[in-house]
N, C-alpha and C positions, 0 to 999 in steps of 0.2 A: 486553291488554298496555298498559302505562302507560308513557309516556316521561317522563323528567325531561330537558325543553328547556334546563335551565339551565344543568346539567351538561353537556350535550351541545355548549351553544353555547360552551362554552372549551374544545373538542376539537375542533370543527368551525366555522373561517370561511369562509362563502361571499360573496364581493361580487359583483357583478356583471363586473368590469374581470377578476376572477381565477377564473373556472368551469373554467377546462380543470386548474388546479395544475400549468401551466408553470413560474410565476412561483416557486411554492414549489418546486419538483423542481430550477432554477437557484440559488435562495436555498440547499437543502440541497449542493447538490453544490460550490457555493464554502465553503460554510463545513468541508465536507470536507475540502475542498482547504485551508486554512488549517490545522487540526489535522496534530499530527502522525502520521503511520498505523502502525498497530501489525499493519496483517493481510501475510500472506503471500498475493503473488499469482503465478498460475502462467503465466507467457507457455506459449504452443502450444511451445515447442522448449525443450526443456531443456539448460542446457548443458555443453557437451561438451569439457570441457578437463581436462587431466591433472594430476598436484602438480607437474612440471614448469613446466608454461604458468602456474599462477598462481604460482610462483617467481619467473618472470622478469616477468610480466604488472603493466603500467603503471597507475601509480594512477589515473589517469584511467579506464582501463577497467573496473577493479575498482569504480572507482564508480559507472561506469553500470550493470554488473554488480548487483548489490546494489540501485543503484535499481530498477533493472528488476521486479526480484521481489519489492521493498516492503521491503527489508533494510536500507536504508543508514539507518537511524535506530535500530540496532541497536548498532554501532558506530563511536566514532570515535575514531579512533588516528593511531599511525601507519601507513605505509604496508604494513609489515610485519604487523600486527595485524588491519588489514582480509582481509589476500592470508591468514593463519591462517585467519579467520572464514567468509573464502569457501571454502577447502578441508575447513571443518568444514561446513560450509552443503549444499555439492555433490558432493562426491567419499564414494562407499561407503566402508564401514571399512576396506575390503582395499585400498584406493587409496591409504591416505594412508602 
């Protein structure tokens, strides 16, 4: 088997100060965090409110709401349009 090092060596930096790829795994995860995030994430509890509760339910909450589950960059409205999105988001069909 024949390796082409040259290739390899702009896929692969090893220096000595960075063996473990702490250094890179901190570098990717801030630059994560900088980007805007497009994925849907699933907290352990899903939640549990009715078309009622996000009727009267505060913008504040509805935005932690949505951030919570990777949503809030989905939409931005107003307060009306976010509390639609969340009951489009959360609530079954026969709910709304």
């Amino acid at each position: 088997m024949v390796f082409n090092f040259a290739l390899l060596s702009h896929l692969i930096t090893v220096t000595p100060q960075n063996t473990s790829g702490l250094e890179d795994r901190k570098k990717f995860d801030n630059e994560k965090k900088n980007k805007l995030s497009s994925e849907f994430r699933m907290p352990l509890n899903y939640p549990r409110y009715n078309k009622e509760d996000y009727a009267k339910m505060e913008e504040w909450k509805v935005d932690m709401l949505l951030k919570q589950y990777g949503l809030d960059n989905h939409v931005n409205g107003t307060l009306e349009e976010k509390r639609k999105f969340a009951m489009g988001a959360f609530l079954w069909p026969d709910q709304l």
